[in-house]
N, C-alpha and C positions, 0 to 999 in steps of 0.2 A: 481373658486379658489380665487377670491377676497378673503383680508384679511379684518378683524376688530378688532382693538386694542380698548381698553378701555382707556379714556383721562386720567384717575385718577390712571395708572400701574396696575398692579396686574397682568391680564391675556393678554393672545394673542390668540384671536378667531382665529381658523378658519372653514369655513362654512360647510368643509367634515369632523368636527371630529366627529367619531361614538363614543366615550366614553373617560372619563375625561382624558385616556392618550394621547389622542391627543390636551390636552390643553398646551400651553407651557406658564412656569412659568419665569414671569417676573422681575429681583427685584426691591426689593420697592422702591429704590434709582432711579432707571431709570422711569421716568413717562411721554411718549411722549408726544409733545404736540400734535396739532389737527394733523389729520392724513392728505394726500392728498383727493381732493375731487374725491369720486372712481365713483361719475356718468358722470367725466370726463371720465376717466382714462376707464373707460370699454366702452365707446365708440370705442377704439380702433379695426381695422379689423379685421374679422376674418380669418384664413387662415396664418395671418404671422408668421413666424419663423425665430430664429436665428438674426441677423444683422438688417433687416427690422423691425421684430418687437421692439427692443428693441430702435432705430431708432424714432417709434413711439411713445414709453413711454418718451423718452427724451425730446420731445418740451411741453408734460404736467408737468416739472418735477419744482421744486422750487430750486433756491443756498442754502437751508439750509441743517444743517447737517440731518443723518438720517443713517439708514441701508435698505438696497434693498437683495430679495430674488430671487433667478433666480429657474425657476423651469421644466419637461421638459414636453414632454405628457402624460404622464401618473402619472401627479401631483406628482412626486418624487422631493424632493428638491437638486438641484445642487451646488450652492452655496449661502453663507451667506456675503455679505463685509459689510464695511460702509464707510460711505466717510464726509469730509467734504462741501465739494456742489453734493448734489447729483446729479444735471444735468452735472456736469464736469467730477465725475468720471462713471457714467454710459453711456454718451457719448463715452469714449473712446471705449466700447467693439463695440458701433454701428461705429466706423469710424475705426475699426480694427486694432485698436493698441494691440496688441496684444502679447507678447516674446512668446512661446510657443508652441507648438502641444498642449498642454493640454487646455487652455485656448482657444482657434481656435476651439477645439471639444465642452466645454460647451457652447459657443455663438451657436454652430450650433445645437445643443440640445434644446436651451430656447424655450420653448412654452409659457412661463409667465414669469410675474414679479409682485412681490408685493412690497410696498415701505411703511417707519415706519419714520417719520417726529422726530428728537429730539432737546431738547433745544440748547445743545453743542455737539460738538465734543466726549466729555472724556461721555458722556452719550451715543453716539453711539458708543462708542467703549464697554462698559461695556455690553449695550444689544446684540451688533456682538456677544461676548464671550459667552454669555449666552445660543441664538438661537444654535449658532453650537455646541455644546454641547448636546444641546437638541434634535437636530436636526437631526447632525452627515452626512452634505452635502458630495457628492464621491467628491468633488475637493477642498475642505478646506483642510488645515493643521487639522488633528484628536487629540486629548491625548486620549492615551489608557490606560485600567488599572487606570479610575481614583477615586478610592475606597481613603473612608476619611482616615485622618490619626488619628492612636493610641494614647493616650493620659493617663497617671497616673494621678487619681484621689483622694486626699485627702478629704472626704466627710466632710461637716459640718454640718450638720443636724444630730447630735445624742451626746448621752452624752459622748460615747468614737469613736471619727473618724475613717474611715475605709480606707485602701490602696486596691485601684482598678485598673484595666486597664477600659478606657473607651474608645467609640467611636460614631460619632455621636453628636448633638447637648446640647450644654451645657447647660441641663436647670438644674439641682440638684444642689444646695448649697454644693459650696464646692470652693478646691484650684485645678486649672487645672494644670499639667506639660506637654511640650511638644511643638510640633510633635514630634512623634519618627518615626522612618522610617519603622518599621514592630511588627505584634503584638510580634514576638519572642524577639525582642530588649526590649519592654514593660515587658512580662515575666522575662526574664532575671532581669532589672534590680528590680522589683518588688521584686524575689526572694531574691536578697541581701538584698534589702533594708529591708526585712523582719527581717533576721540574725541581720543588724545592728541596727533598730531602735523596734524590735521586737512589729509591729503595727497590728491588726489585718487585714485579710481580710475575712473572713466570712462575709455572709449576715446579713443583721440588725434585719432577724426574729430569725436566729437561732444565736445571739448574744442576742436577751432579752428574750430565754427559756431555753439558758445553763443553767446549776446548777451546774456542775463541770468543770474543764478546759479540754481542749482537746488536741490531740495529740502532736500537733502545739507545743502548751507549754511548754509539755516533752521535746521537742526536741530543745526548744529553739527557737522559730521563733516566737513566741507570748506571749505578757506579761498578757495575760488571764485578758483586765480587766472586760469581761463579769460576773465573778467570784469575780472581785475585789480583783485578788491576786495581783495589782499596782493598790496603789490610784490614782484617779481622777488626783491630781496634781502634781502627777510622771508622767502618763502617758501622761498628757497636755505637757509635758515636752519633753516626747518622739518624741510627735506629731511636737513640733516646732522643734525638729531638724531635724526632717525628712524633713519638708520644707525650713528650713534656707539651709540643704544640696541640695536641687533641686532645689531651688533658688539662686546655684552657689555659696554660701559661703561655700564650702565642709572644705576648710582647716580651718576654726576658728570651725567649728565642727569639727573635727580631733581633733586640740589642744585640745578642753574641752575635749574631750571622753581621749586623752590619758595623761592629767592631772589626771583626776578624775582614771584613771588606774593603777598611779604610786602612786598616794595615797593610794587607796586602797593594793595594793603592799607592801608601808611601815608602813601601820596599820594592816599588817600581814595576811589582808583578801583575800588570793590566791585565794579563789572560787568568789569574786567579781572581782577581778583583772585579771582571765582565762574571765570573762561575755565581760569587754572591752576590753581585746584581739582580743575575737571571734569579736566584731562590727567592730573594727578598720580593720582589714583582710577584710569583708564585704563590707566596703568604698572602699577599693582598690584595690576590685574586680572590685567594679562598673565604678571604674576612669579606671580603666585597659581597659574595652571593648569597651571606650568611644574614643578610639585612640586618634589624636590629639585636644585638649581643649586649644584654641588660648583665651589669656592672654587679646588682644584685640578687641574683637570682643563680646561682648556682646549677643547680636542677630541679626541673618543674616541668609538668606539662597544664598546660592552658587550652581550656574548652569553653567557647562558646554556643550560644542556637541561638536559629532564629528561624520561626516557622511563620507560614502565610502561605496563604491558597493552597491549602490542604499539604504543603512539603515541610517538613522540618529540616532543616540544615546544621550541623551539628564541624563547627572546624577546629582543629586543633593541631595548638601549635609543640614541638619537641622543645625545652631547653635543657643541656645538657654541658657542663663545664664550661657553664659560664656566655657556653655558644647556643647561635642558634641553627637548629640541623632541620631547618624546614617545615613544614606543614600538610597537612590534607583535609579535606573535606569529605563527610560522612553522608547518609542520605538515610537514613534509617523507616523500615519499615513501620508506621504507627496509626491509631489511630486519631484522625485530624481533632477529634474532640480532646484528647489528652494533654492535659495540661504540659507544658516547655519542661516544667522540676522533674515531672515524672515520667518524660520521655527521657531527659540528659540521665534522670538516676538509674535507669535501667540500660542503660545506655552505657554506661559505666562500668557498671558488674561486669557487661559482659565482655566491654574491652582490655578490662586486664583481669580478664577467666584466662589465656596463655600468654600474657608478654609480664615482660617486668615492671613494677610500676616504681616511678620514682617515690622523691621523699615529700616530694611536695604535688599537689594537685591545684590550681585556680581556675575556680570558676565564674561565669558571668550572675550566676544567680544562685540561691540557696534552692538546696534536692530536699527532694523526698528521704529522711533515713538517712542525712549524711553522716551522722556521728555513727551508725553502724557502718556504713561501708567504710569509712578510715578505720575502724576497727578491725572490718571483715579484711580490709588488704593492709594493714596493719600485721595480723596474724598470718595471713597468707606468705606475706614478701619478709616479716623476721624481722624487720626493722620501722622507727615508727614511720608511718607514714599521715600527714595533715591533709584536708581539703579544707580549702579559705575560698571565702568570698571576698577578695581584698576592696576596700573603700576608697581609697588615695594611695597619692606616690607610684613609684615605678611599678609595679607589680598592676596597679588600676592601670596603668598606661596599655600594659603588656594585653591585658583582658581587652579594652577598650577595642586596642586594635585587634583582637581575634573577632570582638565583634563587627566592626564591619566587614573584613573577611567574609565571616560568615553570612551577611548580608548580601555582600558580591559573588560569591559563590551561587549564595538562593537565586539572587536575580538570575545570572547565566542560565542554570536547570529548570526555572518557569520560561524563557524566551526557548529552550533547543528543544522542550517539553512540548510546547504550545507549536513550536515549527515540527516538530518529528508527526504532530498529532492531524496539524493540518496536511503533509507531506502523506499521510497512511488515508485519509476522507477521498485527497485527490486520486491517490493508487486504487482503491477500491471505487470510484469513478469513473476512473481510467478503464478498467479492467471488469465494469457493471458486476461488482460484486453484491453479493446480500448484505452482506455488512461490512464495518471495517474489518478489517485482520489486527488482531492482536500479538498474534508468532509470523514471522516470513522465515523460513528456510529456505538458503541460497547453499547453491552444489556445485562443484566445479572439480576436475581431475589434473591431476599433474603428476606427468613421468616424463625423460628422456627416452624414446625407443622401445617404448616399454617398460624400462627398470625400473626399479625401485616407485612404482606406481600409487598413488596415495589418492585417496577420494577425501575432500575438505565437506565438511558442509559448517556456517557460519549460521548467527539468527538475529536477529532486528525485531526489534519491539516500540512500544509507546515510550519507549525514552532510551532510545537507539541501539546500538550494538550489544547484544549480552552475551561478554567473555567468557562467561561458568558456564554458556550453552554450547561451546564450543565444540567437533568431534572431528577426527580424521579419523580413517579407514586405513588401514595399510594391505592396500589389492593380495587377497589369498589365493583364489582361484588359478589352477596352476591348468585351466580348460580355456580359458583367456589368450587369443595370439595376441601377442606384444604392439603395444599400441593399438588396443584394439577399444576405442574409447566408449562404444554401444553396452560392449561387456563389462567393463570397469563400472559404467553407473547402473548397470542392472545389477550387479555385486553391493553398491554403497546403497540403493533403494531398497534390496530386499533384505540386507540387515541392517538397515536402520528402522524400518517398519512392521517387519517381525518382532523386533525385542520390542520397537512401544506398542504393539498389539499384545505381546504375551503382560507388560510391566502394566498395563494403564487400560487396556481394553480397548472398543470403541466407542469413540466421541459420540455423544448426543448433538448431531448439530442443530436439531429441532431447539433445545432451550436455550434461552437468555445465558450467556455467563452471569457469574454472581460477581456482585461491586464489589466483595475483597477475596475472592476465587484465586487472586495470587495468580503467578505468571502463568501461562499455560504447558503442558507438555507435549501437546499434538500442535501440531504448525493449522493454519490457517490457508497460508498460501505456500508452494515452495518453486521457486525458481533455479529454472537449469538451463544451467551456460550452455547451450545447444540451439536449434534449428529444430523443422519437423521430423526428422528421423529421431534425434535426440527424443522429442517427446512422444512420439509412437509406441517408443521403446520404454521410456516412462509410464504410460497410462495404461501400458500392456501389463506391466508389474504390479501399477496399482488394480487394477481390474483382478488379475491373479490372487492378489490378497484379498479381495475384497473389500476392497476401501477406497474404490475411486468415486463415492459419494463424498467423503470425508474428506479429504485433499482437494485442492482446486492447483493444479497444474499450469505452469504457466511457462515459455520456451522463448531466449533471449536469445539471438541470433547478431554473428557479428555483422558490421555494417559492409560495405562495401570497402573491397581494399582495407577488411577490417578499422575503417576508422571511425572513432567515437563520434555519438552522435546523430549516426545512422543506423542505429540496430533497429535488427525487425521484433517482433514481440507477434506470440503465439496463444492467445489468450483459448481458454477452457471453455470445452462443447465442440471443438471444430470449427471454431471460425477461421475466417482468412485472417491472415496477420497482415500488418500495418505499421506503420513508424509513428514516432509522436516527433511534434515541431522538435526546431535543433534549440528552444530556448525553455523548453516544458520543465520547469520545476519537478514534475514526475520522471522525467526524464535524466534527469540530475540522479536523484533519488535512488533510481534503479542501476544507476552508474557505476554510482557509489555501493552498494550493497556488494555489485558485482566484481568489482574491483577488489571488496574486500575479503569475498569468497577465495579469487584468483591471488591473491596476498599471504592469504590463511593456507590453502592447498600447495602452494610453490614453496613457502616456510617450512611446512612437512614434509615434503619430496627430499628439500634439501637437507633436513635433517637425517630420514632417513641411509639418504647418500652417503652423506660424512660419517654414520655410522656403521656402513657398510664398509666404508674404507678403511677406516684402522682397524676392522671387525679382523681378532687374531685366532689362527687356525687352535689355539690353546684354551679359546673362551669356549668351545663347544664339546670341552673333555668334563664330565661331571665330574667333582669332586676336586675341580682345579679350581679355588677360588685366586683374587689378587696375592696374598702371603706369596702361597704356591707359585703363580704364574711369575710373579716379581723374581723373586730366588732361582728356575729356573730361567730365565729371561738373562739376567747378570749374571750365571754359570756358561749359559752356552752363546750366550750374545742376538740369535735369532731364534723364532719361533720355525725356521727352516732346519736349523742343524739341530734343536732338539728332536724335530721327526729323524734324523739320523744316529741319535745319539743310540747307544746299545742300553737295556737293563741295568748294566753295573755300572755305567755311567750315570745313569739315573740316580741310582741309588748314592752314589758319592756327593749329591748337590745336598743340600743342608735343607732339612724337614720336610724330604722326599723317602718314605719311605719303600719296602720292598713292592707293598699292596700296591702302591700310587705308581711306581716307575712300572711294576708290569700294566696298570692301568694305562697311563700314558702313551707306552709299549705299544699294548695292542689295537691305541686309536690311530695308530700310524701304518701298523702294518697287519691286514686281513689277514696270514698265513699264521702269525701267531709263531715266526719262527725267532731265533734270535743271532 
């Protein structure tokens, strides 16, 4: 399990990884220096565990900073720290300094250690962040749900700019706004901002092959200048205000819009003078959803917690030019014994290990290490950046209310927590199971006629739906008659049950799960949208594998005249199936899961669809990427008359060479003639 880091950053080897995801990505800022010398360090005995071993890594160990990885027997990683002497803080775990049960369990787990030498302190801390992230140790502090955030994009690469939501890495020329707290806040204000600065958002192809204006226009959300019914230097005009308005000057754009409104007004031009009406109403839509927009605060993000009955809740709010772009709530993996400072400080590092951090940070309480971490994203982001704990005045206001936020949030996730929990006691009741279920997998098929055929499967846990467990299937089997829906779920069971036999083995279901074992990856129960054929055909597959001990099968049948309410339920072993009352709480439950299945599966089908439909007979030529495909596309106008085109036509289109056009050539025509 020895590690190997590279002196120059970039990656972090390790010697069991079987494919590039198991490389972990280092940033480029953090560049260790030489590492420990490991033909010491693996001299170490064999046989030690826990206290002893680590014991032993501490008399090879150096006073510089660094981060250390504890790991257990079965090469799973436990924890990630970092320390500023590495021999001082990895000593404490060998002389059993300890607060904790939890802490007391990972020392008696360590079967290894690997250790990462760095230049300073604010460098091990940025690479801690990083690792556990990547890593995602059972006894670190976790962020969950940590998906980039939304962003409005004013493009500038074109001759009329376009209004986007964006996400993801800012490489396109343009003017970024934001974080927003969710793509629906993004939508939202997009939609106004349309009404008020009437800016397009179409795509930049079908904005250079309009010829007439489009709906948009009619209705007033776009000044069509793909058409150029606004010239070039009106609509430059548009464009600045749209950014002078999202660059927090909202009110001196108000003023000009509702000058030039009363002008138009008393030059008697009511149908220009209803156009700035409608925009000014637009602005004050968008200041409306924007709730409070603190006068002083420039840019800052604001984070609160607030933990009780074992959850920490973690909200925070975006301020960004002056506005405010929404909020979200966190849930973070910890444990309940950890102190609020040193859940939010770790908490921290690792939410802007990839976003951008402002200049300001406020928080409800003083961290663990703050004056490092404004150091460490100090250094990271280039510019200074503060973390306050402010006492009064506006900024205490702005905290205050993230605190209760975050208080109202907790509340919500202890009542749906305590109802999901009760909801899984009565299903496992319901269905005289051994225990509760921890994972439900739900399965459900959706094609028209056979096409485009996609197998969904969704999962449900002790704190409801979990989106990162999500999977579709896109039906391969070409042995499959179309619509043949016995076959479709024998295809989505035996590869989904295959790779978690090869990836995870099989389940013990003789032991207890452990109280911080983390989410499961083998389901408990899995339900399929089906009747008794349906699960014949299921428990034939699990038998096949060998794992219909491990599975408990369960078969949802629709009601009568298909309606809700009356489905049958096929419960495991072969019993007769049964309906539950029309008002069963379990009955809801299982409604809803299914529903959600049939939601997930239909959203796949139809995506696949729509990409079957524009799918162009040009995408399936290697070595045609977009460039290519574009340039041919506006030489011949159709991917139909390029199949006609001859070689030296080919070759006349621009960065089509001779190699590509006889390539092109001869995907069109088998004879190879010309």
């Amino acid at each position: 399990m020895n590690g190997r880091v590279p002196t120059d950053g970039g990656i972090l080897y390790d010697e069991n990884a079987s494919d590039e995801d198991d490389l972990i990505e280092v940033p480029e800022s953090v560049a260790p220096a030489p590492i420990i010398d490991w033909a010491e360090t693996s001299a170490i005995p064999d046989g030690l565990r826990g206290a002893e071993l680590i014991q032993a890594f501490v008399k090879r160990l150096p006073n510089s900073p660094g981060v250390y990885r504890m790991f257990n027997e079965a090469g799973d990683v436990l924890y990630v720290g970092k320390a500023r002497s590495l021999k001082k803080r990895v000593g404490n775990y060998a002389q059993g300094r300890v607060h904790s049960n939890r802490l007391a369990k990972m020392v008696r787990e360590t079967a290894h250690m690997e250790f990462v030498t760095t230049r300073t302190e604010i460098e091990a801390l940025l690479l801690e962040a990083n690792l556990i992230k990547r890593l995602r140790p059972r006894f670190n502090v976790l962020l969950r749900d940590d998906k980039s955030f939304p962003y409005i994009l004013v493009t500038g690469d074109s001759r009329a700019p376009a209004l986007y939501k964006h996400r993801g890495a800012r490489s396109r020329k343009g003017d970024y706004f934001g974080p927003f707290a969710s793509a629906g806040a993004v939508g939202r204000t997009i939609n106004s901002l349309q009404r008020a600065f009437l800016l397009r958002t179409c795509t930049d192809s079908v904005f250079e092959t309009r010829t007439r204006p489009c709906l948009l226009h009619q209705i007033k959300r776009c000044a069509a200048p793909c058409t150029r019914e606004v010239s070039d230097a009106d609509y430059a005009e548009l464009v600045s205000e749209a950014k002078d308005f999202l660059s927090g000057k909202s009110q001196a754009v108000k003023a000009t819009i509702a000058t030039a409104m009363n002008e138009a007004s008393e030059n008697l031009d009511f149908e220009r003078a209803a156009l700035y009406r409608d925009r000014l109403a637009a602005l004050s839509h968008v200041q409306s959803h924007q709730g409070i927009n603190p006068s002083g605060v420039e840019e800052a993000d604001v984070f609160a917690i607030h933990h009780e009955g074992g959850i920490s809740c973690i909200q925070v709010f975006f301020f960004r030019t002056g506005q405010n772009w929404g909020n979200r709530a966190y849930f973070p993996k910890a444990d309940p014994t950890l102190p609020t400072a040193e859940v939010l400080s770790a908490f921290l590092a690792q939410f802007y290990d990839d976003k951008p951090c402002p200049r300001q940070i406020l928080l409800c309480e003083p961290v663990a290490e703050q004056e490092l971490l404004a150091e460490a994203l100090t250094e990271k982001s280039g510019y200074k950046v503060s973390i306050l704990v402010p006492q009064r005045g506006e900024k205490k206001d702005l905290v205050d209310h993230a605190v209760a936020n975050a208080r109202e949030a907790h509340g919500r996730k202890l009542a749906e927590t305590a109802s999901q929990s009760r909801l899984l006691d009565g299903f496992a009741e319901t269905f005289k199971l051994e225990r509760t279920p921890r994972r439900i997998e739900i399965y459900d098929n959706s094609h028209i006629m056979g096409t485009n055929a996609v197998g969904g499967m969704v999962v449900a846990g002790p704190e409801g739906f979990v989106k990162g467990q999500y999977r579709k299937f896109n039906i391969k089997s070409t042995d499959i008659t179309p619509g043949d829906d016995f076959g479709m779920m024998k295809e989505v069971m035996t590869r989904r049950f295959s790779r978690l036999l090869k990836e995870e083995g099989k389940p013990d279901r003789g032991a207890e799960p452990l109280e911080d074992a983390g989410f499961p990856a083998w389901p408990d129960v899995i339900l399929i949208d089906g009747g008794q054929g349906q699960m014949t055909a299921v428990r034939a597959i699990l038998k096949e594998l060998d794992i219909e001990d491990c599975v408990t099968a369960i078969g949802v049948a629709k009601g009568v005249d298909r309606e809700a309410g009356r489905e049958r339920f096929f419960p495991p072993g072969g019993r007769d199936g049964f309906t539950l009352p029309p008002r069963d709480p379990v009955l809801y439950f299982i409604q809803r899961m299914r529903d959600e299945a049939h939601r997930f599966a239909i959203g796949s089908h139809r995506a696949r669809r729509k990409k079957e439909m524009v799918k162009n007979p040009l995408d399936e030529i290697a070595g045609i990427g977009p460039t290519r495909k574009r340039a041919l596309l506006q030489h011949f106008g159709t991917a139909k008359a390029v199949s006609r085109a001859g070689i030296n036509d080919l070759i006349s289109v621009e960065g089509i060479s001779e190699a590509v056009a006889r390539l092109v050539y001869d995907h069109f025509h088998e004879d190879g003639t010309k």
